[in-house]
C-alpha positions as CSV (number, residue, x, y, z in Angstrom):
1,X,0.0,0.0,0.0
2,X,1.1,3.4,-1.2
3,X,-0.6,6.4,0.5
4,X,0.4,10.2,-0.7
5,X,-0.6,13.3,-2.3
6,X,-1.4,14.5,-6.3
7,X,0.0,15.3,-8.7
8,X,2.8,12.2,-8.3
9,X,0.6,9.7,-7.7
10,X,-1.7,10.2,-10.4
11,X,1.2,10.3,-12.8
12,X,2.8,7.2,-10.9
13,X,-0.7,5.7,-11.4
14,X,-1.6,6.2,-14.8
15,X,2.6,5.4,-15.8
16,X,2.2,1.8,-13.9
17,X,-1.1,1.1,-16.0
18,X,-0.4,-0.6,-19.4
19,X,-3.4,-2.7,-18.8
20,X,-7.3,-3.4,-17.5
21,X,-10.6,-2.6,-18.2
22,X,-10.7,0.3,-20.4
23,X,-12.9,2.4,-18.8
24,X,-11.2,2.3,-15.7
25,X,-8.2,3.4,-17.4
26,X,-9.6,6.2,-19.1
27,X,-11.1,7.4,-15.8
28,X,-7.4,7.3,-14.6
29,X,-5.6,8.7,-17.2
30,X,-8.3,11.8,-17.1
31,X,-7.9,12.5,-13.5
32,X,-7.7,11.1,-10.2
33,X,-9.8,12.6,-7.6
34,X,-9.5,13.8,-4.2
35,X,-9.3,11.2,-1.8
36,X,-9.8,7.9,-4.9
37,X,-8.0,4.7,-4.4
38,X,-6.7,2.6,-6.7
39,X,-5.8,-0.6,-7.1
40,X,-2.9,-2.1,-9.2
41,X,-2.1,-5.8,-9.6
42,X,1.9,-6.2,-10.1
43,X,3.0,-9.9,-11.3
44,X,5.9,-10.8,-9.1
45,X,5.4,-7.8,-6.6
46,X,7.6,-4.9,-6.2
47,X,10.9,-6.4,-7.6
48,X,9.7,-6.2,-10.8
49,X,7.9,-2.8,-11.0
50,X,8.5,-0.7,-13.9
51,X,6.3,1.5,-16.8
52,X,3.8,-0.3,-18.1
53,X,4.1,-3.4,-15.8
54,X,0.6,-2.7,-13.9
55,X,-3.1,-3.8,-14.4
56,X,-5.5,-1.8,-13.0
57,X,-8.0,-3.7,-11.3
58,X,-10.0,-1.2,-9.4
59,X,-10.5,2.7,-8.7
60,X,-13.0,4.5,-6.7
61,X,-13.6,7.7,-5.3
62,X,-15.9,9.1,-3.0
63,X,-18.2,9.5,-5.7
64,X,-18.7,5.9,-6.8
């Protein structure tokens, strides 16, 4: 778990994300609002996190 403050981790975010359900990734890319979480699946963890290595599999904000 990552906890911090825009604008890195939205950059971070979106920069992870090569992959996962398109809407989902659109919503990210657009913007990430105040107070959202999101959730990235890594194969093989940390060790091997790079650009593009990330699926999204979730993101909600108080909105949802």
């Amino acid at each position: 778990m990552l906890v911090g403050h825009n604008p890195g981790l939205h950059e971070l975010a979106a920069g992870l994300c090569a992959s996962g359900p398109p809407e989902l990734l659109e919503r990210l890319r657009t913007k990430l609002p105040t107070s959202a979480l999101v959730v990235i699946d890594v194969p093989g963890g940390c060790r091997s996190l790079s650009s593009g290595s990330g699926t999204l599999a979730a993101l909600w904000s108080p909105a949802d």
